[in-house]
N, C-alpha and C positions, 0 to 999 in steps of 0.2 A: 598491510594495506596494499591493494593494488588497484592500478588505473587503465581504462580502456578509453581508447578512443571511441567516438559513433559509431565509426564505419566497423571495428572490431565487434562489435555485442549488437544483438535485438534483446532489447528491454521490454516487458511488458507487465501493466502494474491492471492490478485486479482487486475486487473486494474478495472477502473472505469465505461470501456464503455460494451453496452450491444451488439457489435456488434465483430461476434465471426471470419470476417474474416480480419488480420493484424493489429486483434488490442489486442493479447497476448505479455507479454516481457517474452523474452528466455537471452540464454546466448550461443553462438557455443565455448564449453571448449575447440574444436580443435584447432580453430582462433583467441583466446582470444576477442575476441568483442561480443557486447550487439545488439538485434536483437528486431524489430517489427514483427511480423509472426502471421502467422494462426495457431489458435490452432490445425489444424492437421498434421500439419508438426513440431510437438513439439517433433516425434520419433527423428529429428535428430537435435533440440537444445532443451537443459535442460531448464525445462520451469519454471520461477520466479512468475511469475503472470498471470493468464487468465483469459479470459472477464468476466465479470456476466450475459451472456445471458441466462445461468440459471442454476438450484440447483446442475447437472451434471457438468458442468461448474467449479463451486466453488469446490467440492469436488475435481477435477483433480487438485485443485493447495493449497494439505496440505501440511505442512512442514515439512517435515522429520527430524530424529534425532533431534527432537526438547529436549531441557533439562530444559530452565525454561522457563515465558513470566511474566513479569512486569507491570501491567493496572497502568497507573497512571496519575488523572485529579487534576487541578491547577485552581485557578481564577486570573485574573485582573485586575485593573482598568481601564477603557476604558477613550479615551480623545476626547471630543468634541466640536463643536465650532473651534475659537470663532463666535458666532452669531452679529449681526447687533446691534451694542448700545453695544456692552459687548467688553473688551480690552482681558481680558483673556478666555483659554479653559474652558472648564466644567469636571467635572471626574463625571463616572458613575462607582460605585462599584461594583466590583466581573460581568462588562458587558463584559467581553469576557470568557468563560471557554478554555482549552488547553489541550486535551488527547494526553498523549502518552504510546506505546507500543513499550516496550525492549523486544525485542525475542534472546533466547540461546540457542544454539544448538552444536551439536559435527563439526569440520569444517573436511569438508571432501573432499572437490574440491574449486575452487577457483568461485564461481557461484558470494556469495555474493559481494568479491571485486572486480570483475569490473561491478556489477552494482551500487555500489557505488561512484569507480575511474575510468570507464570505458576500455577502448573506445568502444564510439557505433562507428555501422558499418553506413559511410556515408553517402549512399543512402535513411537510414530508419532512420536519427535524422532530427530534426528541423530546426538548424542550419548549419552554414557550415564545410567544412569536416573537419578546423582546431579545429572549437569548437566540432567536436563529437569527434576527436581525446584524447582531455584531460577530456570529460566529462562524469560521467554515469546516469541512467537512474531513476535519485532520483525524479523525477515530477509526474513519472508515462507514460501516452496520453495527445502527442500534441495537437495544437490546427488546427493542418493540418490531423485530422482523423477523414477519413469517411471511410463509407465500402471499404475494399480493398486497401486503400492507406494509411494505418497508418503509423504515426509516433512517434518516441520517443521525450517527452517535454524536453525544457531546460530551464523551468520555470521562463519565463521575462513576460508572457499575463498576466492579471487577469485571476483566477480562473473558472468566469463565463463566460468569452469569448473562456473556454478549452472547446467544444461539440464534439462530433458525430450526426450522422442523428437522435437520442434516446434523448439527452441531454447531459448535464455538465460529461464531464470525467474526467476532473482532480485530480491526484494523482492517489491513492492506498488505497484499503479497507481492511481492516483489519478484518477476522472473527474471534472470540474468541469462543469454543464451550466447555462446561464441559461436562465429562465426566460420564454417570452415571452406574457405571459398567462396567462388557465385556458382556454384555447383547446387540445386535449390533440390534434389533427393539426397543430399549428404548435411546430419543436423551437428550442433556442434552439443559440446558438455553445456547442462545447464543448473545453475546456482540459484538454489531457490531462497528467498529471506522469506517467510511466512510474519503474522500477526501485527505488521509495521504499522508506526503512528506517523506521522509527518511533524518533524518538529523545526523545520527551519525551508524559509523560502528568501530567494534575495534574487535581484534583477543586477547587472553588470552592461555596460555602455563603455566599448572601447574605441581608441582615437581615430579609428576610420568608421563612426556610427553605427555599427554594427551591435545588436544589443542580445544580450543574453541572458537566460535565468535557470535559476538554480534550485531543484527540489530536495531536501533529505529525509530522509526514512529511516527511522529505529525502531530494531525492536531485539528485544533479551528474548525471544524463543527458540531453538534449533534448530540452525538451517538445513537445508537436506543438496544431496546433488546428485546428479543424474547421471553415472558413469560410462554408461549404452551410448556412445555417441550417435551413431547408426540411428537409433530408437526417435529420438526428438520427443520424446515425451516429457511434458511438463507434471509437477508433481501439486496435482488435485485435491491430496486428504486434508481432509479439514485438522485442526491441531486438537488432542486429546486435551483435558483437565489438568492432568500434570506436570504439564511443559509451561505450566506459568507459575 
């Protein structure tokens, strides 16, 4: 596990697809509902995540007022089988790893909880209007998004049956960037969590008023990192078939 303060890391959290028309999640703070959009109609919903169609792209969706982030990878034992002739499973050691990423930041509008507790807006969830009514937008891109018709997931497909016209979009990627200086042509190493689902939000209020909230992020697919510090380049590929 390790921790970073704000000022150490630019964090920037993105959907999965490379395709930049209806497939950003926003939030309309007017309406209280969660939105599938085009990243250019982001002046008039606050925008949570945008595409990775490219390095421009990622940079428009860093997190502000950010205060700490949390890296922290786990193993498990995987269980297999049973096979043919054999009564019981099989365990394979430390075969699945599990990143997750806690992000903390000053809470400032209500963005995070309703894409957490939602409700999405209708038209642009997966499901029907009952389930967008009580659900938010923790999947990330449904598995009904191609150019122009995104939708927001409510995570019942496998993973690898989530595409666009590009490939696998499922979840939410996570950039993790250090920071090397205020020196703004010098980038630092950056940590990428690809495929994340959001499985934990909570709000915190300490004794001089000051309130803060908390997002996490999981996800068991290979992270990758960006050893070129020089470079600054964020890592765009969408995730193959059998990294899940």
């Amino acid at each position: 596990m390790v921790y970073y303060l704000g000022r150490d890391v630019d964090v920037y959290i993105t959907t999965e697809s490379k395709i930049p028309l209806d497939n950003a999640i926003g939030v309309d703070l007017a309406v209280g509902s969660v939105h599938c959009q085009d990243e250019a109609s982001a002046t008039s919903v606050t925008l949570f995540a945008n595409s990775i169609e490219d390095t421009g792209s990622v940079v428009f969706s860093r997190v502000s007022d950010l205060t700490g982030c949390d890296l922290s990878t786990t193993a498990s034992d995987e269980d297999i089988g049973p096979f043919f002739g054999h009564i019981t499973t099989q365990k394979i050691a430390s075969g699945r790893k599990e990143t997750t990423v806690s992000l903390t930041r000053k809470k400032k509008d209500v963005l995070w909880d309703l894409i957490y507790n939602g409700p999405c807006l209708a038209g642009e969830f997966e499901g029907s209007s009952d389930e967008a009514a009580r659900m938010g937008a923790r999947f990330g891109i449904g598995s009904g998004s191609v150019a122009g018709t995104g939708v927001i997931g409510m995570g019942t497909a496998f993973p690898s049956d989530i595409t666009d016209t590009g490939g696998i979009c499922y979840g939410y990627r996570v950039h993790v960037r250090l920071r090397d200086g205020d020196d703004g042509s010098v980038r630092g190493q950056i940590f990428t969590v690809p495929n994340c689902v959001i499985t934990g939000h909570s709000v915190s209020v300490n004794p001089d008023g000051t309130s803060e909230e908390t997002m996490e992020f999981t996800s068991s697919v290979m992270t990758t990192q960006n050893v070129s510090a020089s470079a600054g380049k964020f890592d765009i590929t969408q995730t193959v078939a059998g990294q899940f």
